[in-house]
LUMLOMI-470445 format. One record per atom (N, C-alpha, C): z, y, x; residue in one letter. Coordinates in steps of 0.001 Angstrom, whole numbers, plus 500000, padded with zeros to 6 digits. Example, Ala and Ser with C-alpha at 12.3 -4.5 7.8 and 13.67 -1.06 7.14 Angstrom:
REM LUMLOMI-470445
507800494310513190a;507800495500512300a;507800496700513200a;507080497750512850s;507140498940513670s;507870500030512900s;
This chain:
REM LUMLOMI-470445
431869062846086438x;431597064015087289x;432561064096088456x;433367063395088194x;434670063401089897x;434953064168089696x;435830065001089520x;436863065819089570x;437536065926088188x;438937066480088289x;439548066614087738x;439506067905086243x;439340069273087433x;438908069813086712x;437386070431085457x;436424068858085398x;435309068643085153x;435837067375083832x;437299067069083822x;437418066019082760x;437650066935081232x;436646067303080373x;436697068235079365x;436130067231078468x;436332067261076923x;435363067040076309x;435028067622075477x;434589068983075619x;433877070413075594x;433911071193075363x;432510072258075888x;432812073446075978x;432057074499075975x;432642075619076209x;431959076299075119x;430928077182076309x;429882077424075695x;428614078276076463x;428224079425075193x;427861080104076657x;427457081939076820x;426074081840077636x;424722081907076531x;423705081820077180x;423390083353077434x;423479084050078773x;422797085322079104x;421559085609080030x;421123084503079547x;419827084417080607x;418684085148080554x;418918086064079656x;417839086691079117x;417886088069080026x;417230088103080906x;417000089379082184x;417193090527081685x;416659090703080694x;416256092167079661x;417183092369079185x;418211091672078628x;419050091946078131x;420663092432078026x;421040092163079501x;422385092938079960x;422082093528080949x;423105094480081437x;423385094612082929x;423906094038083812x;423977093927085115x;424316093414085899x;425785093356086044x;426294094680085903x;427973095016085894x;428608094204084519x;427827094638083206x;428275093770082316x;428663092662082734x;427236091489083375x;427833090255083510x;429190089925084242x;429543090566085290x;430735090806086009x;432266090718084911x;431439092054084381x;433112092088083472x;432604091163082314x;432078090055081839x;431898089452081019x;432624088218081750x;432712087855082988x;433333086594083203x;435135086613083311x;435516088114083654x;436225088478083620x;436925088730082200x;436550088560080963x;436781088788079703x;436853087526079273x;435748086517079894x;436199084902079759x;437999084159080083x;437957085088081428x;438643084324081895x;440360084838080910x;440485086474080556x;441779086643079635x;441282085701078521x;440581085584078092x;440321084330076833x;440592082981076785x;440174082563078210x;440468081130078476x;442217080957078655x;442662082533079396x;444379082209079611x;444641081797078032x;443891082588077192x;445028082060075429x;444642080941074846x;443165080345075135x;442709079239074257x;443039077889075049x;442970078158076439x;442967076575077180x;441710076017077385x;440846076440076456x;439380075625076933x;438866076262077866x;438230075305078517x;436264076106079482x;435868076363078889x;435051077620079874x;433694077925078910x;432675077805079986x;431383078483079829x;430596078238080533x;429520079131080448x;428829079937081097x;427924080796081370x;426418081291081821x;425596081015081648x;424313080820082291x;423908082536082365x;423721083035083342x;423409084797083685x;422055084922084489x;421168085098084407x;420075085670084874x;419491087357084866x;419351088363085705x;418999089810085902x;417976089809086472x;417136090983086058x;416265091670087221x;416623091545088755x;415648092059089719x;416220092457091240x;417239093169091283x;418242093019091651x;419619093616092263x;419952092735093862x;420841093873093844x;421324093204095653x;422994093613094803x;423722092135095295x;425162092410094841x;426056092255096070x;426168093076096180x;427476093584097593x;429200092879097296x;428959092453098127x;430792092068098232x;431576093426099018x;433233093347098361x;433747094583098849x;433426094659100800x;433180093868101260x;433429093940102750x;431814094789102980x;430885094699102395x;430054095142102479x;430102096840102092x;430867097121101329x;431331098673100739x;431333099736102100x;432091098448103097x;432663099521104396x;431656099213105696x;430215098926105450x;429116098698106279x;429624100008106943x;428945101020108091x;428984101825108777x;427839102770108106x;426806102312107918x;425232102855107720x;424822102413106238x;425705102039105141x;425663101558104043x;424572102306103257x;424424103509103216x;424117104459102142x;422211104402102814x;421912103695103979x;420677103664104652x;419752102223103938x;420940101611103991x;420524100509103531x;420632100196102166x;421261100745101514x;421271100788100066x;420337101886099238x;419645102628100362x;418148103400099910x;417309102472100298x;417108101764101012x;415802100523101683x;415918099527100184x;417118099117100315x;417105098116098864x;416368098645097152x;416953099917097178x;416142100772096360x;415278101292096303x;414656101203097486x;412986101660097464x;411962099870097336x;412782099236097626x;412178097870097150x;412431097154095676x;412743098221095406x;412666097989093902x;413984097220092873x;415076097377094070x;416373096399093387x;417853097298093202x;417849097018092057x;419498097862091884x;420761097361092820x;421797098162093059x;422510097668093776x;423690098041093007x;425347096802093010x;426248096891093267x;427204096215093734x;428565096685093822x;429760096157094286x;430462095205093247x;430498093687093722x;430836093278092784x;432840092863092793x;433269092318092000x;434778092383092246x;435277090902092489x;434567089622093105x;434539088533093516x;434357088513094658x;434978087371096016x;434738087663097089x;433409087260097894x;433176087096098877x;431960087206099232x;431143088074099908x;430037087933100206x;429063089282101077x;427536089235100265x;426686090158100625x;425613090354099794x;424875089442099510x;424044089261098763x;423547088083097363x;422315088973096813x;421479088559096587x;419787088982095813x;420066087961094845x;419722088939093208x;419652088500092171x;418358088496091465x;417583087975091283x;416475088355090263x;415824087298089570x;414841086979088421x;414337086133087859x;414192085242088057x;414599084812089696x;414274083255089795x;415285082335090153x;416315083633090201x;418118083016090274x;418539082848089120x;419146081546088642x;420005081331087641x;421626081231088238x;422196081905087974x;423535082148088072x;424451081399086791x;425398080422087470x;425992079728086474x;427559079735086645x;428966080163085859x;430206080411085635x;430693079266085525x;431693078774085726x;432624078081085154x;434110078519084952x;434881078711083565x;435540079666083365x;436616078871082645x;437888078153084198x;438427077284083948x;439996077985083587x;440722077858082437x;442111077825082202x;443169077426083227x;444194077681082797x;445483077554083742x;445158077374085124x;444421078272085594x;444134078546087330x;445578078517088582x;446573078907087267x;448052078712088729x;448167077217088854x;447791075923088062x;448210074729088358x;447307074145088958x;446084074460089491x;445186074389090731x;445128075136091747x;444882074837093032x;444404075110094309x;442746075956094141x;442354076787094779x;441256077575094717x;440733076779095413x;440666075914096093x;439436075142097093x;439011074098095435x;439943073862094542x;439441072712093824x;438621073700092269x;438608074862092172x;437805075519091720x;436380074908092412x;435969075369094009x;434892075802094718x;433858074273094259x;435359073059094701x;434738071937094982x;434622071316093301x;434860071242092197x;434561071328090915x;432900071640090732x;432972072872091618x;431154073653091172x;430518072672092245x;430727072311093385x;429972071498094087x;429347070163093104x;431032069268092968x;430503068175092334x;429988067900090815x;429725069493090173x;428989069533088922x;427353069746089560x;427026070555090499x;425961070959091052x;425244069185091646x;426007068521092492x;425638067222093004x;425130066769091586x;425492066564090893x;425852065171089454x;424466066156088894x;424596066949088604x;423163067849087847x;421763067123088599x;422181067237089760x;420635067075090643x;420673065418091332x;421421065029090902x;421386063532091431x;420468062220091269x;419937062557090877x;418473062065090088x;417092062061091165x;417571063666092093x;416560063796092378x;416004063018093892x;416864062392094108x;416729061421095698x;416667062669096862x;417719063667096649x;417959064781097627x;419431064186098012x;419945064204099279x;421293064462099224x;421665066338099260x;422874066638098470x;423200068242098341x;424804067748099040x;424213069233100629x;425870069005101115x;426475070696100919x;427630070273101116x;428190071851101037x;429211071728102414x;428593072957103303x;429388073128104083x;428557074542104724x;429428075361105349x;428689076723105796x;427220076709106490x;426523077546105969x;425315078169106808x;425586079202107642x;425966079005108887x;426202080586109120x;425133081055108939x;423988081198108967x;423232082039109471x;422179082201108106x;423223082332106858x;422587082013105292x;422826083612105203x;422790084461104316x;423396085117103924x;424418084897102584x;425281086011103146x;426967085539101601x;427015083794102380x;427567083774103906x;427852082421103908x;429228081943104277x;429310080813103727x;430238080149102797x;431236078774103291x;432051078271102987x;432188076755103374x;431669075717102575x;431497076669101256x;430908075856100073x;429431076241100264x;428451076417100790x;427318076989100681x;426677075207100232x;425548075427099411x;425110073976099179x;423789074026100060x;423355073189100213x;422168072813101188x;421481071489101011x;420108071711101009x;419767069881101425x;418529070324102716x;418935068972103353x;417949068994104707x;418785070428105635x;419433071040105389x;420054072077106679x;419811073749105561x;418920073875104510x;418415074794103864x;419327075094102961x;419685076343102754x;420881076984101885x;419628077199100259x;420491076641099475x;419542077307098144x;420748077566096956x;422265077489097249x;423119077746096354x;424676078719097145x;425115079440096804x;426285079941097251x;427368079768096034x;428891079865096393x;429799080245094974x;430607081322095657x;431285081568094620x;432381082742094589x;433396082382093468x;434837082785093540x;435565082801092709x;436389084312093029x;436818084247091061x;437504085529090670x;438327084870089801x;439728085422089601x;440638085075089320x;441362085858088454x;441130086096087237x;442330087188085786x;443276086581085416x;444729086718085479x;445634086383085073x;445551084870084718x;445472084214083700x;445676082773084200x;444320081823084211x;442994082632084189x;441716082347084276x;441238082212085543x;440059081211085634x;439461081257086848x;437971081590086788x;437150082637087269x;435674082251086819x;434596081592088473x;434475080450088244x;434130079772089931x;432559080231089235x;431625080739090002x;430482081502090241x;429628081033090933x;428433080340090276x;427744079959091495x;426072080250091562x;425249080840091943x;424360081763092557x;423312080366092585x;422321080229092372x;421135079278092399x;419991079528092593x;419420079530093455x;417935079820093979x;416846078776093171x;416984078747092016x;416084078294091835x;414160077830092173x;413593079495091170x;412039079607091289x;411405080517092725x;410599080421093042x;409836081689094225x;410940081334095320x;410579082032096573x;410756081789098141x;411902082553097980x;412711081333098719x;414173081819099121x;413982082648100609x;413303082134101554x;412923083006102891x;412762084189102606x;411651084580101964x;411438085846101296x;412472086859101092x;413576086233100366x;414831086863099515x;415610086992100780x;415978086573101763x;416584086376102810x;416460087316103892x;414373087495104080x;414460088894104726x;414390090287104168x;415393090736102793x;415173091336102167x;416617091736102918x;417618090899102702x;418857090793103205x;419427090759105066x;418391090400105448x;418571090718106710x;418054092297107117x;416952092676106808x;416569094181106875x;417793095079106229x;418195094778105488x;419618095511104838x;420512095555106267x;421246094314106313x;422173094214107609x;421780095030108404x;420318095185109021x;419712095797110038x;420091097631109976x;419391098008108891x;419432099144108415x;421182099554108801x;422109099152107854x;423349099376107472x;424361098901108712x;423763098465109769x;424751098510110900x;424513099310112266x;422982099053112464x;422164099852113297x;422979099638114599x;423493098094115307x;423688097703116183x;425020098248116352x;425770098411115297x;427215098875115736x;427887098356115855x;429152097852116315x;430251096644116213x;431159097212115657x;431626096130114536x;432523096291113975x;433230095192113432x;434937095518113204x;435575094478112879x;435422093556112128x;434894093855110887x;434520092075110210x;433017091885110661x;433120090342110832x;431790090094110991x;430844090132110178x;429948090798110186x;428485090358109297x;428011089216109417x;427347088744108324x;426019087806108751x;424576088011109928x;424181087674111036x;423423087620111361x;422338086651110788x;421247087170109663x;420255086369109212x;419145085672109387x;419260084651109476x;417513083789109900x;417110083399108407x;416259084112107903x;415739083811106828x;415381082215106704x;414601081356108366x;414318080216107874x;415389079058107068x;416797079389107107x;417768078319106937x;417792078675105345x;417419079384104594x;417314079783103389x;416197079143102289x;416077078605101201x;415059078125100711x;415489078016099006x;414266078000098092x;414903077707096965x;414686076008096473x;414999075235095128x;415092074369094566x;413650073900094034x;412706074703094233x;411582074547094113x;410423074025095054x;411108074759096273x;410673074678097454x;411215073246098152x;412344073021097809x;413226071835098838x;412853070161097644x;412826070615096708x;412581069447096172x;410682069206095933x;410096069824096399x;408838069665096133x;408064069813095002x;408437070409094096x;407697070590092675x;408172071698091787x;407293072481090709x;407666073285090081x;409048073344089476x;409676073992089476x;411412073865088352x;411503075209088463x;412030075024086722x;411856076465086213x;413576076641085825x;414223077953085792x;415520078060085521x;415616077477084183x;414653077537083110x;415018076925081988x;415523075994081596x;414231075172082516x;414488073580082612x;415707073571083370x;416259073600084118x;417786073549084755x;418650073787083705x;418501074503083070x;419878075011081656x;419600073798080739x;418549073293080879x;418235072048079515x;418591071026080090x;418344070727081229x;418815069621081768x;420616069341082011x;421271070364082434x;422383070418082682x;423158070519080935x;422739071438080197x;422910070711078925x;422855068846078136x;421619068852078656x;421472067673077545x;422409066525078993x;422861066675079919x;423606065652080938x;424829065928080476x;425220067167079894x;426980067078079312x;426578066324078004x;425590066753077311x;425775065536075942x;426325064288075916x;424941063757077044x;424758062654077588x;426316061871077809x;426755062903078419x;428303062495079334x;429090062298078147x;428680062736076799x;429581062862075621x;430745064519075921x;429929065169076378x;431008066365075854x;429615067122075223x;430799067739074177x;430590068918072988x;429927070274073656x;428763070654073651x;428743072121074029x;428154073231072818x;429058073869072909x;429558074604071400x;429135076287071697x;428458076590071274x;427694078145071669x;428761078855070966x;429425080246071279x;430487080584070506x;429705081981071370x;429510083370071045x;429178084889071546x;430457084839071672x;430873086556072304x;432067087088072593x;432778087440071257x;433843087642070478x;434065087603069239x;434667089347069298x;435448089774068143x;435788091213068080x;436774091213069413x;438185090859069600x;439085090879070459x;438338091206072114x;437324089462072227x;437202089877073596x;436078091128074142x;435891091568073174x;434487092847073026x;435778093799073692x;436720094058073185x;437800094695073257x;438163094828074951x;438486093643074826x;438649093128076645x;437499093206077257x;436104093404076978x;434907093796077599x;434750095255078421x;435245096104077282x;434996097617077466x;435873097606078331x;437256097531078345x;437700097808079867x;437796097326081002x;437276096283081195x;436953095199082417x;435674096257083025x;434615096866081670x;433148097648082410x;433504098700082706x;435074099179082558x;435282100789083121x;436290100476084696x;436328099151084696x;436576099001086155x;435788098834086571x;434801098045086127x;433331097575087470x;432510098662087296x;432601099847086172x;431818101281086562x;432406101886087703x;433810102126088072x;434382103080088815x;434263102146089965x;434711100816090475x;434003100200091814x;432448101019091930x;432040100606091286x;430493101074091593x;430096103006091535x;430552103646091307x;430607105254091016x;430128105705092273x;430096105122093594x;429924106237094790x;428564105505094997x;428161104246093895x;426575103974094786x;425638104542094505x;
Protein backbone atom coordinates (compact mmCIF):
# COMPACT_ATOMS: atom_id res chain seq x y z
CA UNK A 1 0.00 0.00 0.00
CA UNK A 2 3.10 2.65 0.14
CA UNK A 3 3.05 4.22 3.02
CA UNK A 4 4.17 3.86 6.15
CA UNK A 5 1.42 4.49 8.07
CA UNK A 6 -0.71 1.64 6.05
CA UNK A 7 2.16 -1.07 7.25
CA UNK A 8 -0.41 -2.90 9.90
CA UNK A 9 -1.12 -6.37 10.11
CA UNK A 10 -4.56 -5.63 11.42
CA UNK A 11 -7.27 -4.05 12.21
CA UNK A 12 -9.93 -3.52 13.72
CA UNK A 13 -13.45 -2.33 11.97
CA UNK A 14 -16.66 -0.47 13.05
CA UNK A 15 -19.26 -1.26 10.44
CA UNK A 16 -21.91 1.85 10.73
CA UNK A 17 -23.22 1.80 7.54
CA UNK A 18 -26.43 1.21 8.37
CA UNK A 19 -28.30 4.85 7.62
CA UNK A 20 -31.12 4.02 10.09
CA UNK A 21 -29.19 3.43 12.56
CA UNK A 22 -27.09 6.33 14.18
CA UNK A 23 -26.96 9.88 14.07
CA UNK A 24 -24.98 11.94 12.35
CA UNK A 25 -23.37 13.75 15.52
CA UNK A 26 -22.94 10.28 17.01
CA UNK A 27 -20.73 9.34 14.14
CA UNK A 28 -18.55 12.45 14.87
CA UNK A 29 -18.09 11.68 18.47
CA UNK A 30 -17.65 8.00 17.63
CA UNK A 31 -14.35 8.71 15.74
CA UNK A 32 -13.40 10.80 18.36
CA UNK A 33 -13.87 7.93 21.05
CA UNK A 34 -11.72 5.82 18.52
CA UNK A 35 -9.19 7.93 18.54
CA UNK A 36 -8.81 8.13 23.03
CA UNK A 37 -8.83 4.27 22.40
CA UNK A 38 -6.33 4.01 19.83
CA UNK A 39 -3.99 6.55 22.24
CA UNK A 40 -4.13 3.25 24.88
CA UNK A 41 -4.16 0.22 22.53
CA UNK A 42 -1.71 1.30 19.61
CA UNK A 43 -3.75 -0.36 16.98
CA UNK A 44 -5.91 1.11 13.88
CA UNK A 45 -9.09 0.87 13.59
CA UNK A 46 -11.28 1.51 10.93
CA UNK A 47 -14.78 2.77 10.19
CA UNK A 48 -17.28 2.55 7.44
CA UNK A 49 -20.33 5.48 8.28
CA UNK A 50 -23.14 5.98 6.02
CA UNK A 51 -26.49 8.65 7.05
CA UNK A 52 -29.49 9.93 5.63
CA UNK A 53 -29.36 13.59 3.80
CA UNK A 54 -27.46 15.95 5.99
CA UNK A 55 -25.37 18.96 4.95
CA UNK A 56 -22.17 18.94 7.37
CA UNK A 57 -20.79 22.41 7.93
CA UNK A 58 -17.25 23.06 8.82
CA UNK A 59 -16.65 25.66 11.71
CA UNK A 60 -15.79 28.42 8.99
CA UNK A 61 -19.10 27.89 7.69
CA UNK A 62 -20.79 28.63 11.39
CA UNK A 63 -19.76 32.41 10.66
CA UNK A 64 -21.48 32.55 6.95
CA UNK A 65 -23.22 36.15 7.20
CA UNK A 66 -26.82 34.80 6.00
CA UNK A 67 -26.28 31.26 7.60
CA UNK A 68 -29.65 30.77 9.28
CA UNK A 69 -31.21 31.47 5.30
CA UNK A 70 -29.43 28.90 4.09
CA UNK A 71 -29.66 26.43 6.64
CA UNK A 72 -33.70 26.78 6.20
CA UNK A 73 -33.21 26.11 2.17
CA UNK A 74 -31.15 22.94 3.23
CA UNK A 75 -34.03 22.00 5.47
CA UNK A 76 -36.74 22.49 3.38
CA UNK A 77 -34.88 20.08 0.96
CA UNK A 78 -35.15 17.62 3.14
CA UNK A 79 -31.48 17.40 4.87
CA UNK A 80 -30.42 17.78 8.46
CA UNK A 81 -27.77 20.04 9.19
CA UNK A 82 -24.61 20.25 11.38
CA UNK A 83 -21.38 21.66 12.61
CA UNK A 84 -18.95 19.26 12.54
CA UNK A 85 -15.57 19.43 14.81
CA UNK A 86 -12.98 18.43 11.84
CA UNK A 87 -11.65 20.95 9.51
CA UNK A 88 -13.02 21.70 6.33
CA UNK A 89 -16.19 23.48 4.63
CA UNK A 90 -19.64 22.04 3.78
CA UNK A 91 -20.07 18.34 2.59
CA UNK A 92 -23.67 16.51 1.59
CA UNK A 93 -24.07 13.26 3.26
CA UNK A 94 -26.63 10.76 2.25
CA UNK A 95 -27.13 7.09 1.03
CA UNK A 96 -24.95 7.17 -1.67
CA UNK A 97 -21.90 8.49 0.34
CA UNK A 98 -19.85 5.99 2.06
CA UNK A 99 -17.74 7.73 4.47
CA UNK A 100 -14.62 5.86 5.57
CA UNK A 101 -12.13 6.67 9.05
CA UNK A 102 -8.91 5.75 9.55
CA UNK A 103 -8.13 5.90 13.23
CA UNK A 104 -4.34 5.94 13.41
CA UNK A 105 -2.31 5.80 16.98
CA UNK A 106 0.60 7.83 18.08
CA UNK A 107 -0.43 10.90 15.79
CA UNK A 108 2.57 13.19 17.56
CA UNK A 109 5.25 10.89 15.68
CA UNK A 110 3.67 11.82 12.28
CA UNK A 111 3.23 14.89 10.21
CA UNK A 112 -0.63 15.63 9.36
CA UNK A 113 0.05 15.82 5.57
CA UNK A 114 1.10 11.92 6.05
CA UNK A 115 -2.31 11.19 7.74
CA UNK A 116 -4.11 12.99 4.41
CA UNK A 117 -1.62 11.18 2.04
CA UNK A 118 -2.05 7.51 3.86
CA UNK A 119 -6.03 7.98 2.86
CA UNK A 120 -4.97 8.93 -0.68
CA UNK A 121 -2.69 5.94 -1.20
CA UNK A 122 -5.27 3.44 0.49
CA UNK A 123 -8.07 5.08 -1.80
CA UNK A 124 -5.50 4.67 -5.14
CA UNK A 125 -4.59 0.79 -4.16
CA UNK A 126 -8.60 0.12 -3.48
CA UNK A 127 -9.46 1.31 -7.04
CA UNK A 128 -6.44 0.34 -8.95
CA UNK A 129 -7.83 -2.30 -10.83
CA UNK A 130 -9.98 -0.07 -12.35
CA UNK A 131 -7.72 1.46 -15.39
CA UNK A 132 -8.71 5.09 -13.84
CA UNK A 133 -5.79 7.14 -12.82
CA UNK A 134 -7.04 8.88 -9.06
CA UNK A 135 -5.12 12.25 -8.51
CA UNK A 136 -5.32 14.28 -5.46
CA UNK A 137 -4.77 17.74 -5.69
CA UNK A 138 -7.36 20.79 -5.11
CA UNK A 139 -10.61 21.43 -6.99
CA UNK A 140 -11.16 24.79 -6.39
CA UNK A 141 -14.24 25.02 -7.64
CA UNK A 142 -15.40 21.42 -5.74
CA UNK A 143 -17.10 22.12 -2.77
CA UNK A 144 -15.16 21.42 0.98
CA UNK A 145 -12.06 21.94 -1.46
CA UNK A 146 -9.00 20.52 -0.60
CA UNK A 147 -5.24 19.79 -1.56
CA UNK A 148 -6.14 16.29 -1.02
CA UNK A 149 -9.41 16.38 -2.98
CA UNK A 150 -9.29 13.02 -5.19
CA UNK A 151 -10.33 13.25 -8.78
CA UNK A 152 -10.11 11.29 -12.02
CA UNK A 153 -10.29 13.01 -15.46
CA UNK A 154 -10.45 16.77 -13.55
CA UNK A 155 -13.93 15.42 -11.52
CA UNK A 156 -13.91 15.61 -7.68
CA UNK A 157 -15.74 12.36 -6.27
CA UNK A 158 -13.72 12.10 -2.79
CA UNK A 159 -12.70 14.82 -0.11
CA UNK A 160 -10.72 14.08 3.52
CA UNK A 161 -10.55 15.75 6.72
CA UNK A 162 -8.58 15.12 9.79
CA UNK A 163 -9.32 15.38 13.63
CA UNK A 164 -6.96 14.91 16.09
CA UNK A 165 -7.72 13.57 20.26
CA UNK A 166 -4.89 13.48 22.28
CA UNK A 167 -2.63 10.93 20.81
CA UNK A 168 -5.23 9.70 18.06
CA UNK A 169 -5.72 10.62 14.63
CA UNK A 170 -9.15 10.07 12.82
CA UNK A 171 -8.11 10.91 8.77
CA UNK A 172 -11.86 11.06 7.26
CA UNK A 173 -12.63 10.54 4.01
CA UNK A 174 -16.12 11.41 2.29
CA UNK A 175 -16.86 9.13 -1.00
CA UNK A 176 -19.29 9.82 -3.58
CA UNK A 177 -20.00 6.78 -4.39
CA UNK A 178 -23.92 5.91 -5.89
CA UNK A 179 -26.40 8.77 -7.76
CA UNK A 180 -25.13 12.26 -9.30
CA UNK A 181 -22.48 14.00 -7.69
CA UNK A 182 -23.53 17.34 -9.91
CA UNK A 183 -26.77 17.09 -8.40
CA UNK A 184 -25.26 17.09 -4.73
CA UNK A 185 -23.10 20.00 -5.73
CA UNK A 186 -25.99 22.27 -6.74
CA UNK A 187 -27.52 21.63 -3.53
CA UNK A 188 -24.29 23.20 -2.10
CA UNK A 189 -23.85 25.94 -4.26
CA UNK A 190 -27.57 27.30 -3.71
CA UNK A 191 -26.57 27.16 0.06
CA UNK A 192 -23.37 29.45 -0.59
CA UNK A 193 -25.80 31.57 -2.61
CA UNK A 194 -28.49 31.88 -0.05
CA UNK A 195 -25.95 32.30 3.05
CA UNK A 196 -23.76 35.03 1.55
CA UNK A 197 -26.13 36.96 -0.66
CA UNK A 198 -23.10 38.63 -2.48
CA UNK A 199 -21.38 39.83 0.61
CA UNK A 200 -17.60 39.90 1.02
CA UNK A 201 -16.09 38.52 3.49
CA UNK A 202 -12.85 37.53 5.01
CA UNK A 203 -12.49 33.84 4.51
CA UNK A 204 -13.04 32.71 1.29
CA UNK A 205 -15.92 30.57 0.30
CA UNK A 206 -16.13 28.14 -2.34
CA UNK A 207 -17.46 29.47 -5.51
CA UNK A 208 -19.32 26.21 -6.99
CA UNK A 209 -19.50 24.70 -10.50
CA UNK A 210 -21.34 21.73 -9.89
CA UNK A 211 -19.82 20.35 -13.33
CA UNK A 212 -16.21 19.56 -11.70
CA UNK A 213 -18.11 17.29 -9.21
CA UNK A 214 -19.12 13.65 -10.04
CA UNK A 215 -19.60 10.34 -8.29
CA UNK A 216 -17.66 6.73 -8.68
CA UNK A 217 -20.43 5.49 -10.52
CA UNK A 218 -20.61 8.03 -12.87
CA UNK A 219 -16.62 8.40 -13.60
CA UNK A 220 -15.97 4.83 -13.84
CA UNK A 221 -18.86 3.89 -16.04
CA UNK A 222 -20.90 1.24 -14.33
CA UNK A 223 -23.14 0.49 -11.43
CA UNK A 224 -21.08 0.41 -7.81
CA UNK A 225 -22.84 0.12 -4.92
CA UNK A 226 -21.33 1.37 -1.37
CA UNK A 227 -21.55 -2.23 -0.34
CA UNK A 228 -19.63 -3.58 -2.86
CA UNK A 229 -16.83 -0.95 -2.00
CA UNK A 230 -16.79 -2.15 1.83
CA UNK A 231 -16.40 -5.86 0.36
CA UNK A 232 -13.99 -5.11 -1.86
CA UNK A 233 -11.75 -2.99 0.31
CA UNK A 234 -12.20 -5.75 2.88
CA UNK A 235 -11.48 -8.82 1.08
CA UNK A 236 -8.01 -6.51 -0.58
CA UNK A 237 -6.76 -6.19 3.22
CA UNK A 238 -7.20 -10.05 3.49
CA UNK A 239 -5.76 -10.46 0.36
CA UNK A 240 -2.76 -8.16 1.52
CA UNK A 241 -2.70 -10.64 4.58
CA UNK A 242 -3.94 -8.27 7.26
CA UNK A 243 -6.42 -9.41 9.99
CA UNK A 244 -9.71 -7.43 10.02
CA UNK A 245 -11.20 -8.07 13.35
CA UNK A 246 -14.85 -6.55 13.98
CA UNK A 247 -14.62 -5.48 17.71
CA UNK A 248 -18.25 -2.79 18.67
CA UNK A 249 -17.41 -0.02 21.11
CA UNK A 250 -16.86 -1.94 24.50
CA UNK A 251 -18.18 -0.57 28.20
CA UNK A 252 -15.15 2.10 28.76
CA UNK A 253 -15.32 3.62 25.29
CA UNK A 254 -19.37 3.94 25.54
CA UNK A 255 -18.13 5.98 28.50
CA UNK A 256 -15.89 8.17 26.29
CA UNK A 257 -18.91 8.27 23.79
CA UNK A 258 -21.39 10.14 26.02
CA UNK A 259 -19.13 12.93 26.48
CA UNK A 260 -17.52 13.47 23.17
CA UNK A 261 -21.92 13.68 22.13
CA UNK A 262 -22.31 16.45 24.80
CA UNK A 263 -19.67 18.35 22.94
CA UNK A 264 -20.87 17.81 19.40
CA UNK A 265 -24.58 18.56 20.99
CA UNK A 266 -23.51 22.01 22.33
CA UNK A 267 -21.37 22.88 18.85
CA UNK A 268 -24.55 22.19 17.26
CA UNK A 269 -27.33 23.89 19.95
CA UNK A 270 -27.84 27.28 17.96
CA UNK A 271 -28.79 25.20 14.63
Amino acid sequence: MNHDLLNFNHIRLINNSNPHTSSIIESFAVDDTLCLSVSETGETAMRFWVHQPTVVLGIPDSRLPHLSQGVQYLKQQGYDVIIRNSGGLAVTLDEGILNISLIFPDAKSFDIHDGYEAMVKLIQWLFEDEGQTIEAYEIEQSYCPGTYDLSIDGKKFAGISQRRVKSGSAVQIYLCVEGDGEKRAQLLQHFYQLSLKGETTKFKYPHIDPTVMASLEQLLGKKITIKQVMEKLINKFKDYGVHVLTHDLNEREHVWLQSRLQLMNKRNEHL
